[in-house]
C-alpha positions in Angstrom: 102.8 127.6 111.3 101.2 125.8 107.8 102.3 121.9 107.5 103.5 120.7 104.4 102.3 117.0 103.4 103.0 114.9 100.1 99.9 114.8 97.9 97.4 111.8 98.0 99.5 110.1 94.5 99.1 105.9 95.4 101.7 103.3 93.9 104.7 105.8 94.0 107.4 105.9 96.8 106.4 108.2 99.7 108.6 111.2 100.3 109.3 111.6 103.9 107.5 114.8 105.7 106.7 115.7 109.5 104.0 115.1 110.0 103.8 111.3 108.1 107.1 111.1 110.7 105.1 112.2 113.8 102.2 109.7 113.0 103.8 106.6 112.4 106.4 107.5 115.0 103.2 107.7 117.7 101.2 105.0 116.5 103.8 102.4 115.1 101.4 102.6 111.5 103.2 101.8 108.5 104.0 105.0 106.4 101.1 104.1 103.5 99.1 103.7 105.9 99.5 106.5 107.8 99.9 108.3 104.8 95.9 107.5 103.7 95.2 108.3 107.1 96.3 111.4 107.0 94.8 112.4 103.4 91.2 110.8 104.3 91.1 113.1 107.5 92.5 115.8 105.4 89.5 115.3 103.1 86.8 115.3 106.2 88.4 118.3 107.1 88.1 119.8 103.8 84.5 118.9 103.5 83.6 120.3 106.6 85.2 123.7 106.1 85.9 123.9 102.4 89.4 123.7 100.5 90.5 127.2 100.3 90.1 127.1 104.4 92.2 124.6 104.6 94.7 124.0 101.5 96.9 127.1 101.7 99.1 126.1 99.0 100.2 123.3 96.4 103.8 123.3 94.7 105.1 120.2 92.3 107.7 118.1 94.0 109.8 118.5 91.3 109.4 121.0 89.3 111.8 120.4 86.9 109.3 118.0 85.4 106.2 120.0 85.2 108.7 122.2 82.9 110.1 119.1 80.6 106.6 117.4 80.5 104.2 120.6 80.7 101.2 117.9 80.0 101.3 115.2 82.3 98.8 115.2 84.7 100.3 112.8 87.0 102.6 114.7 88.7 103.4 114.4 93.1 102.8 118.3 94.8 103.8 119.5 98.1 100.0 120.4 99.6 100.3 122.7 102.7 98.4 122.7 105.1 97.0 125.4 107.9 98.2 124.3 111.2 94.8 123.7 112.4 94.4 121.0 110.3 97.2 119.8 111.0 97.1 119.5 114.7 92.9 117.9 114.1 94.7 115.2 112.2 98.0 115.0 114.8 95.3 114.6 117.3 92.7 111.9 115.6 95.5 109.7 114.6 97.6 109.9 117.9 94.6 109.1 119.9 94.9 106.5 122.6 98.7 106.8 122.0 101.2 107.7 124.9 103.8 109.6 123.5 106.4 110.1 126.5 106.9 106.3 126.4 
């Protein structure tokens, strides 16, 4: 099943998603940290097999702005992701961690 994540946008509030939950939950990480975690092995991944391999979709968080501000190019999207990259990055960062504690 395709993960959704919250797109790489610093110096805004982070939305909370499941898989930024599950990180910092196993590894104690701050959420911006885990966050850029997340996105950099997102972009590895994305290097190594390409973008439409691995991006399956991308959606504005709110949508309601894109309508009211058609040109503003800063703008947060929903980016989701194929489950195999998710569970490369679930793995990576959770490394090392016990999770049954």
């Amino acid at each position: 099943m395709p993960t959704e994540i919250a797109s790489l946008n610093t110096g805004r509030a982070l939305p909370c998603y499941d898989l930024l939950d599950e990180i910092t939950d196993a590894t104690g990480t701050s959420r911006s940290d885990a966050h850029a975690a997340i996105h950099a092995l997102l972009a590895d991944i994305v290097g190594i097999d390409g973008e439409d391999a691995v991006i399956l979709s991308q959606r504005p968080q709110r949508p309601d702005l894109v309508q009211s501000n058609p040109h503003d190019l800063d703008i947060d999207h929903w980016v989701t992701i194929t489950d195999d990259a998710a569970q490369t990055i679930r793995a990576v960062l959770t490394a090392g961690t016990d999770e049954t504690e």
